[in-house]
C-alpha positions as CSV (number, residue, x, y, z in Angstrom):
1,X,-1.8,-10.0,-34.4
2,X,0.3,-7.1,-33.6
3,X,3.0,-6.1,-35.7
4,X,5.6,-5.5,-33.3
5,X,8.9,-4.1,-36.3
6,X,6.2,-1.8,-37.3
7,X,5.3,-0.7,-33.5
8,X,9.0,0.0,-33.0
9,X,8.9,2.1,-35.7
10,X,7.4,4.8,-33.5
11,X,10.4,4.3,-31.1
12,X,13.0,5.7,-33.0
13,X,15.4,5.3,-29.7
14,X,15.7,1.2,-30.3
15,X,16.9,1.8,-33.3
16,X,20.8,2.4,-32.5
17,X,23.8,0.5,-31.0
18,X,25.2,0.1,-27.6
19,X,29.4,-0.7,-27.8
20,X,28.8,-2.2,-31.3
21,X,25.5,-4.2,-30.3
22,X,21.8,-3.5,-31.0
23,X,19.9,-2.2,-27.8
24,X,17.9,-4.3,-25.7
25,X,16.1,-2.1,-23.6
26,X,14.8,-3.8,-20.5
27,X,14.6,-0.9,-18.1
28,X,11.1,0.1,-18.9
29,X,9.8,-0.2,-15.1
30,X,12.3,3.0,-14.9
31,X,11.3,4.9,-17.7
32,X,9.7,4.1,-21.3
33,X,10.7,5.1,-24.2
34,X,8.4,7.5,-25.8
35,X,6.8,7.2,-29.5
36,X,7.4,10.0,-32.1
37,X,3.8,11.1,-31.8
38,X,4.1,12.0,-28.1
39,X,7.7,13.6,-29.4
40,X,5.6,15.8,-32.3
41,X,2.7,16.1,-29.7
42,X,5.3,18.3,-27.6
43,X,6.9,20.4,-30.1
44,X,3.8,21.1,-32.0
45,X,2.9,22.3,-28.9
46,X,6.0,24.6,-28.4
47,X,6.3,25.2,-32.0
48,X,2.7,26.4,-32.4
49,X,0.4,26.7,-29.4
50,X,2.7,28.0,-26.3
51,X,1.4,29.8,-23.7
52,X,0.9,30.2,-20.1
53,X,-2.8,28.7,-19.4
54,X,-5.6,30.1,-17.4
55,X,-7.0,33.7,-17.5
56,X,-5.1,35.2,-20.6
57,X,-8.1,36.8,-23.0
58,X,-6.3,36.2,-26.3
59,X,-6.2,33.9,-28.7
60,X,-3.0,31.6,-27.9
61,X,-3.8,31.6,-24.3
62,X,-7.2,30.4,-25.3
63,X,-5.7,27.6,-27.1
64,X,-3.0,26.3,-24.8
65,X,-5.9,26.2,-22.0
66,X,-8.7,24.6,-24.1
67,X,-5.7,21.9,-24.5
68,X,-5.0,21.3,-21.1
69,X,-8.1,20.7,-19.9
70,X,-9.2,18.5,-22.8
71,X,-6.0,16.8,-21.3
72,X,-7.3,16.7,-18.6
73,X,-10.7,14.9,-19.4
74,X,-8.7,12.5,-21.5
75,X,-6.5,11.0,-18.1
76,X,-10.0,11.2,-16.4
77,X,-11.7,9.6,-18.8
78,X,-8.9,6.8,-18.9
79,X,-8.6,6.0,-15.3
80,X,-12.6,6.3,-15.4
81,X,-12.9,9.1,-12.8
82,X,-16.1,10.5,-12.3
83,X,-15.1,13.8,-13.4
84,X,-11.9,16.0,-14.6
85,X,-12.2,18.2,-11.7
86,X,-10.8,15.1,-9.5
87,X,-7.4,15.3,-11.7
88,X,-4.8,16.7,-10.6
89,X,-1.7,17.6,-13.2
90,X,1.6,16.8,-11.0
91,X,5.3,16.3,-11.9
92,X,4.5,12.2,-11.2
93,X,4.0,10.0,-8.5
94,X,6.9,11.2,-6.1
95,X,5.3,14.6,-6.5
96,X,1.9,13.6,-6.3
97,X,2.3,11.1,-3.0
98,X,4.3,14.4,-1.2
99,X,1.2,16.3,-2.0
100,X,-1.0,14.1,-0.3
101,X,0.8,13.3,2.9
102,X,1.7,17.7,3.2
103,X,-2.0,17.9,2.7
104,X,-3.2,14.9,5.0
105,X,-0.5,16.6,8.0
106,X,-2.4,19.8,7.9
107,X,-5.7,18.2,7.6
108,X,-6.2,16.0,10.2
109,X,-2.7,13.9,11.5
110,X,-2.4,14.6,15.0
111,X,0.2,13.6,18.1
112,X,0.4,9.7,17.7
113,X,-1.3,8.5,14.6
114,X,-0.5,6.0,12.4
115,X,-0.1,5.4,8.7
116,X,-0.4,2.1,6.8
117,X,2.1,1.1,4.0
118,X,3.6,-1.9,3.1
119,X,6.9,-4.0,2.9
120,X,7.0,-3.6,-0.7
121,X,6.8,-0.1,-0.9
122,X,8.8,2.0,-3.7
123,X,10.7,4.8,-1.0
124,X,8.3,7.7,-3.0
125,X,6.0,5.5,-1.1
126,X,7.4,5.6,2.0
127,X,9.7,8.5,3.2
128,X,6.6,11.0,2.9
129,X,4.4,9.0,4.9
130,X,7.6,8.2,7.6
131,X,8.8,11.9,8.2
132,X,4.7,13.1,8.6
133,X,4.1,10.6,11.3
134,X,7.7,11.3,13.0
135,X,7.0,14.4,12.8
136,X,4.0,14.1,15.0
137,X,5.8,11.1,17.2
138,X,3.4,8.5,15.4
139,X,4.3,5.2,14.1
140,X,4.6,3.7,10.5
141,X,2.8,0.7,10.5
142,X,4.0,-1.8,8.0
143,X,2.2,-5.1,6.0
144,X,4.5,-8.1,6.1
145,X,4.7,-10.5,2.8
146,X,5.9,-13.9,2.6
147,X,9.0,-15.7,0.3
148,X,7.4,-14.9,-2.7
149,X,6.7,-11.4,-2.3
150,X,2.7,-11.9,-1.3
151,X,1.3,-9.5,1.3
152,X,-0.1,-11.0,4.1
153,X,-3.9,-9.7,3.8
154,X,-4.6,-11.4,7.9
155,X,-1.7,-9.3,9.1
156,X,-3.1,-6.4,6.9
157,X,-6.8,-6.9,8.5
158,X,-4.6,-6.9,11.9
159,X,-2.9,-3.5,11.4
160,X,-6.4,-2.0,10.3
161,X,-7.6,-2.5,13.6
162,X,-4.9,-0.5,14.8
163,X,-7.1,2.7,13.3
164,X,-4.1,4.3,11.0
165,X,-5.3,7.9,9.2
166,X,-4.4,6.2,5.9
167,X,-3.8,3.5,3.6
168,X,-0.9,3.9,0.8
169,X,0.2,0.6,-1.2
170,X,1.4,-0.3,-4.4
171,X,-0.7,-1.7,-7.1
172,X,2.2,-3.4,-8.4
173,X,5.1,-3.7,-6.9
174,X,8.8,-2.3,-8.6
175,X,10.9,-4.7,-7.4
176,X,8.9,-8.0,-7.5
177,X,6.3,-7.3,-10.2
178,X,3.6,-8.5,-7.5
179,X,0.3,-7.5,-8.2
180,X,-1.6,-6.6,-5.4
181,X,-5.2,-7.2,-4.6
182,X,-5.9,-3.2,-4.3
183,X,-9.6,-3.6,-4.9
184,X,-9.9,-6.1,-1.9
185,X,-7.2,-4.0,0.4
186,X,-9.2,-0.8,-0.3
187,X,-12.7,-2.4,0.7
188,X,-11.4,-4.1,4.0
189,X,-9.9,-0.2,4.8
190,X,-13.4,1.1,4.1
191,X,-15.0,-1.1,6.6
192,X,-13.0,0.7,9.4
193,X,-13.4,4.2,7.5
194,X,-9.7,4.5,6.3
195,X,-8.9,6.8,3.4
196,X,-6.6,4.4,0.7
197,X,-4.1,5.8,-1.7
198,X,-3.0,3.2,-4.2
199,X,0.5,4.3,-6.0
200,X,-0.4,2.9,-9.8
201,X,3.5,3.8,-10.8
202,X,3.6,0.7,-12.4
203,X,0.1,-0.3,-12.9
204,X,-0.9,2.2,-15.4
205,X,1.1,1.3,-18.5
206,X,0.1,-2.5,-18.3
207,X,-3.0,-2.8,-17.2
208,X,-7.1,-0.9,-17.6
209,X,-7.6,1.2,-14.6
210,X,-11.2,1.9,-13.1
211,X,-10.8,4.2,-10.0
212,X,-14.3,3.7,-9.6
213,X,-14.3,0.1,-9.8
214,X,-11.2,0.2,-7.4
215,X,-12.9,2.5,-5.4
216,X,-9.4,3.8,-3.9
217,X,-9.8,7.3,-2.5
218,X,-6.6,8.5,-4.5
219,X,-4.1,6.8,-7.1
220,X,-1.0,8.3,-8.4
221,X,0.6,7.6,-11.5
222,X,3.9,8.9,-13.5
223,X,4.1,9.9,-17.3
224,X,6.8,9.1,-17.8
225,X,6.4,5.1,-17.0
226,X,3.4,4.8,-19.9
227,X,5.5,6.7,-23.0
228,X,4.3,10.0,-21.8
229,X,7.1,12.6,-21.3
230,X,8.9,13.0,-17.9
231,X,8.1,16.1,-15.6
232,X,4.3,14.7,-15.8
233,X,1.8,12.8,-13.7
234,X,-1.2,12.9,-12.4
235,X,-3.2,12.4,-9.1
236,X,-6.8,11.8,-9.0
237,X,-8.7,12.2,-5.4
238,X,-12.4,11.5,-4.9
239,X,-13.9,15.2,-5.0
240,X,-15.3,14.7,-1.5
241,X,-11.3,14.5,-0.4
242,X,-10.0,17.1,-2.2
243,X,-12.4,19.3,-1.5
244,X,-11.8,18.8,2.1
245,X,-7.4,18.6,1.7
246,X,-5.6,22.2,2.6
247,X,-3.3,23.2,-1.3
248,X,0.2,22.2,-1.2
249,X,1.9,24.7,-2.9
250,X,0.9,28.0,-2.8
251,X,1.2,30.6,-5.7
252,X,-0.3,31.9,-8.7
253,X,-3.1,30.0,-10.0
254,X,-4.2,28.3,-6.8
255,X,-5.5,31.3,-5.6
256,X,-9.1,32.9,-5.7
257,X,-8.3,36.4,-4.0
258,X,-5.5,37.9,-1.8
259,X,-5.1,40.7,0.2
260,X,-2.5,41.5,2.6
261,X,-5.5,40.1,5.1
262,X,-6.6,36.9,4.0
263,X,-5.9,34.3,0.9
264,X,-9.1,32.2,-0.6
265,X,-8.4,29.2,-2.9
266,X,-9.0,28.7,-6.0
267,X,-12.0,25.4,-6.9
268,X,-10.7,21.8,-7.6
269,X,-8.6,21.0,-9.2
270,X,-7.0,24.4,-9.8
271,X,-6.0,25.0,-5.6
272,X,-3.4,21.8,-6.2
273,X,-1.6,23.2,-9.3
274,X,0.0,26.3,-8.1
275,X,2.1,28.6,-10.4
276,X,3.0,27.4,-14.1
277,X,2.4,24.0,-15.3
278,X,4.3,22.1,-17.9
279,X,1.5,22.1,-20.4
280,X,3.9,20.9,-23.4
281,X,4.0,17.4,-21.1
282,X,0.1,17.2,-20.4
283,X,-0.4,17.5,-24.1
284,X,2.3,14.5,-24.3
285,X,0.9,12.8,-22.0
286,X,-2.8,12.8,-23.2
287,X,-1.2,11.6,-26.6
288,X,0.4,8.6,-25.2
289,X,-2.8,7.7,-23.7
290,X,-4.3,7.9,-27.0
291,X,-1.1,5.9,-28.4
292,X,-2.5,3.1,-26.0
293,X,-5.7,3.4,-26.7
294,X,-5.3,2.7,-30.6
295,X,-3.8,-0.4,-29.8
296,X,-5.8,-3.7,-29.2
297,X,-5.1,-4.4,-25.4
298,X,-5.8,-8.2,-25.2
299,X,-3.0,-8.3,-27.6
300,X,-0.4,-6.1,-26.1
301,X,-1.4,-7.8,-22.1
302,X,-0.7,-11.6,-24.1
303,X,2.7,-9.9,-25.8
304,X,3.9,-8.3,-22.3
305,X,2.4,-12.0,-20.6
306,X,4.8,-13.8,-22.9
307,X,8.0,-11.9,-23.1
308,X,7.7,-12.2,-19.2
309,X,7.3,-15.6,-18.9
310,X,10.1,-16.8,-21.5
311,X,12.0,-14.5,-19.3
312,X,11.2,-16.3,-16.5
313,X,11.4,-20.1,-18.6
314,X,14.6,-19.5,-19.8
315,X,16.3,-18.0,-17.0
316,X,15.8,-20.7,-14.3
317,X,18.2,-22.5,-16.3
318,X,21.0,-20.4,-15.6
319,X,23.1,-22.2,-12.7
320,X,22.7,-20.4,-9.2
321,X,20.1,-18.1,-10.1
322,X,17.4,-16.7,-7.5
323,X,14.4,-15.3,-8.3
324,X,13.5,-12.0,-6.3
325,X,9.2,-12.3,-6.3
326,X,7.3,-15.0,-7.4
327,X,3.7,-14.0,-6.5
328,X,1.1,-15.6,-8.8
329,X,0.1,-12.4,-9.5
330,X,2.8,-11.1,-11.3
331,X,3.4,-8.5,-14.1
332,X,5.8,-6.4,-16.0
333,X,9.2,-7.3,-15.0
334,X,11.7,-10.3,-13.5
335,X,14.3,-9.7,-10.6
336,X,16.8,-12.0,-9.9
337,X,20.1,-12.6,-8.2
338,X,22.9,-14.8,-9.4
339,X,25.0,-16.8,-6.8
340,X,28.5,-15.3,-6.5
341,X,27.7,-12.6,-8.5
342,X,27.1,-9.2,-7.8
343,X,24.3,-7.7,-9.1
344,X,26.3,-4.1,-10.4
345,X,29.1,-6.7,-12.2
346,X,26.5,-8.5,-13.8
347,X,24.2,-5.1,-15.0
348,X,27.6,-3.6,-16.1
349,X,28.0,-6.8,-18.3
350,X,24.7,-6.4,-19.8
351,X,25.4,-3.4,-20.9
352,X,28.4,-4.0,-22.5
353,X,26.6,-6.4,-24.6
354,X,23.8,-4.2,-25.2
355,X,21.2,-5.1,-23.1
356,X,20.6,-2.4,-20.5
357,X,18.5,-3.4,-17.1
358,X,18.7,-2.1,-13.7
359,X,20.8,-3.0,-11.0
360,X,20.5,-2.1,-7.4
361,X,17.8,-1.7,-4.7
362,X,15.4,-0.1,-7.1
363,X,14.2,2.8,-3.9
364,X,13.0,-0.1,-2.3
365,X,15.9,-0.6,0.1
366,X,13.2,-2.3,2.7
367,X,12.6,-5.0,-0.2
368,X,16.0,-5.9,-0.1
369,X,16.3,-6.3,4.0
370,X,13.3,-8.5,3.9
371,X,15.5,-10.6,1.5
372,X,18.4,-10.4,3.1
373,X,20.2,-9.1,-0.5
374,X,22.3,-6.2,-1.5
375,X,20.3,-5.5,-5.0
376,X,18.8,-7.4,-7.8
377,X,19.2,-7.4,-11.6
378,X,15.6,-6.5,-13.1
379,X,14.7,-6.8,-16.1
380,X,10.9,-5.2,-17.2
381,X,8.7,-5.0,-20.5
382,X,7.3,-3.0,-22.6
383,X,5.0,-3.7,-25.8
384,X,8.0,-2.9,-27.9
385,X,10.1,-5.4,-26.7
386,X,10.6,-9.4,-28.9
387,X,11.1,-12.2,-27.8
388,X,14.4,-12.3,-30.1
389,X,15.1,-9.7,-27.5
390,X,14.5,-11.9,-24.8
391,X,16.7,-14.3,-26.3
392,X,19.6,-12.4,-26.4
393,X,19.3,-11.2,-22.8
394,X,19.2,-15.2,-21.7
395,X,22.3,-15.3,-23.4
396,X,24.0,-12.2,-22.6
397,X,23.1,-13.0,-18.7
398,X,24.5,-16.8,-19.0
399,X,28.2,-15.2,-21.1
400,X,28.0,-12.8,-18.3
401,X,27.7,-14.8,-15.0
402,X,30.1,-17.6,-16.6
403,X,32.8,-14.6,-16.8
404,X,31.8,-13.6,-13.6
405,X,32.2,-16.8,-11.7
C-alpha cells in the first residue's frame, strides 16, 4: 500500500497552517504542489550546471544541453512518442495550443473554414482557435454535451461532415472531471482526414498516456499540473505535422542561416523553440516524471479513485447541493453548487477554515452558460491528498453553507 504521511513528506508546502488550521489543498486541477526533488532538481541545476543550451563549445554549455535533451527523451518516452524530435519544450498548454493554431493560420486556414472544439472546452482551448477563424470570417463549430457533462459523439460525427481544418478537445475536462473518449473522437476525425489536437492539461498527471495508442496528431500538456515547475510544458506533434507547420516565434535558435535576403529554419524540434529556453524547468519537469514513475500507479489511480468518490458519497448529503458533471467517466476533481449560496462566499469560507478550492468559472465561462450557473466550487486531487482530508472538507462545506443560508 502506499504510504501516503511519508509521500507528503516530499511536499513540504502541506506542512503549514492556513488562519490557525492545517491546509487542505484541493486546488490541484490549478496547480500541484511540487516535491523537494523537482525543488533540488532546479537549483542543482542553477547552482551547478547553468547555461544557455545549444552551440556553446565548452564544457557547462555541453552539460546544460546534454540535460535538456535527455529531458527531452524522458517526456517522449513518457507520453510514448515515437521519437524526441516530435517534443516540443513550451511554457504549457496555453502556450503550446497558441503555437498550433498561429502555425495552422499560416499553413493552410483559408476564407471560411472551420475549426472543431467542444462545449467543454478550457478558454486556452478556445479563444486561439475563435480569433484564427474570425480572423478569416470562418466559423467555430462546437460539440454539444448533455446534463451530465457527456459529449454528444452523433452530433460530433454531424459536425465532421461539415469538413473543419481541425479537431481540438479536452481529454478531460476542468470543470466536470469528464473523461472523454479521445481515442474514439480522434479515429472518427481520421476517417474524414481531420488533423486532432487533444489538450491533456489534466490528463497527464492522473492517467498513462500513449500518443501512439491515441493516435492524436498533437497533445498538449502543462508542468505545472503534474508537480513539475510552472513556465513548462510540452507539445508533441506527429513529425509528418511539424515538419509541414511554419515556426511560431522567430529568433535565435530556430534558425539555420540568415542573411539580410532570406532566413532557413532550423530541423524539428529546434524551429518551435526560438530564443532561450527555461532549461532549469525542463530539468524539473523530467524529475517529476520520474517522481511518477517510482510510484506504483494502480495504487496512486485507486487512492485518487477513492478520495473522489467519498468526495462525491459524502457531499450529496449536504442539503441543496448540485453536482456540476456527472459523466461515468469521471476523474480528478468534484464541482458543485449549493442552493442559495454563492459559490465565491462559500470558497471564501473554505478557506478560512483551511481548505482551499477554486471558485468561479474555471476559463470555461461556456461550461457555465450551458448550465445556466454563475460558477462552481471544485474541489480536485492529488496523490498527496487523505481521506481525513476529505473529511474535513465535508465538514468545513456543511459549517459553511449552514452559515451561509
Amino acid at each position: 500500500m502506499m504510504n501516503i504521511n511519508k509521500l507528503r513528506e516530499q511536499f513540504p508546502v502541506l506542512d503549514q497552517q492556513v488562519y490557525g488550521k492545517p491546509l487542505v489543498y484541493f486546488d490541484n486541477a490549478a496547480t500541484t504542489q511540487k516535491p523537494l526533488c523537482v525543488i533540488e532538481r532546479e537549483r542543482d541545476y542553477y547552482l551547478h550546471e547553468n547555461c544557455n543550451i545549444h552551440r556553446g563549445v565548452h564544457y557547462l554549455s555541453q552539460k546544460a544541453t546534454e540535460a535538456y535533451e535527455h529531458a527531452r527523451q524522458t517526456v517522449a518516452d513518457f507520453i510514448h512518442a515515437n521519437e524526441a524530435r516530435e517534443i516540443v519544450f513550451t511554457r504549457g498548454t496555453t502556450e503550446s495550443l497558441n503555437l498550433l493554431a498561429t502555425s495552422f493560420e499560416h499553413f493552410f486556414i483559408e476564407k471560411g473554414d472551420k475549426v472543431l472544439v467542444t462545449t467543454m472546452e478550457h478558454h486556452s482551448n478556445l479563444v486561439p482557435w475563435q480569433q484564427m477563424v474570425q480572423r478569416h470570417q470562418g466559423q467555430l463549430l462546437v460539440v454539444p454535451m448533455d446534463d451530465n457533462g457527456v459529449l454528444d459523439l452523433e452530433q460530433y460525427e454531424k459536425l465532421l461532415q461539415e469538413s473543419p481544418k481541425v479537431v481540438s478537445i479536452a481529454h478531460i475536462s476542468n470543470v466536470l472531471g469528464t473523461i472523454n473518449p479521445v481515442k474514439q473522437m480522434t479515429a472518427m476525425a481520421h476517417q474524414y482526414g481531420i488533423p486532432v489536437v487533444i489538450d491533456g492539461a489534466q490528463s497527464i498527471a492522473h492517467h498513462p498516456i500513449d500518443v501512439q495508442d491515441i493516435d492524436c496528431d498533437f497533445f498538449v500538456f502543462s508542468g505545472h499540473k503534474m508537480y513539475a515547475p510552472m513556465g513548462i510544458g510540452g507539445l508533441y506533434g506527429k513529425a509528418e505535422w511539424l515538419e509541414k507547420l511554419p515556426p511560431y516565434q522567430f529568433g535565435g535558435e530556430m534558425v539555420d542561416t540568415v542573411s539580410f535576403e532570406k532566413t532557413t529554419f532550423n530541423v524539428l524540434p529546434y524551429k518551435f523553440e526560438a530564443g532561450t529556453p527555461n532549461v532549469g524547468a525542463a530539468l524539473g519537469l523530467e524529475t517529476a516524471i520520474q517522481f511518477l514513475q517510482g510510484l506504483n500507479k494502480s495504487e496512486v489511480e485507486a487512492h485518487e479513485t477513492q478520495l473522489l468518490q467519498s468526495a462525491i458519497q459524502q457531499l450529496s448529503e449536504v442539503e441543496g447541493i448540485r453536482f456540476i458533471g456527472q459523466a461515468e467517466q469521471h476523474s480528478g476533481l468534484v464541482s458543485f453548487i449549493i442552493k442559495g449560496v454563492h459559490p465565491y462566499d462559500l470558497g471564501t469560507l473554505l478557506d478560512k477554515m483551511g481548505v482551499a478550492v477554486r471558485t468561479g468559472h474555471h476559463c470555461a465561462e461556456p461550461v457555465m452558460t450551458r448550465f445556466g450557473i454563475p460558477g462552481t466550487v471544485r474541489a480536485s486531487f492529488a496523490l498527496y491528498n487523505t481521506i481525513e482530508e476529505v473529511e474535513t472538507f465535508i465538514k468545513a462545506v456543511k459549517k459553511a453553507a449552514m452559515m451561509l443560508r
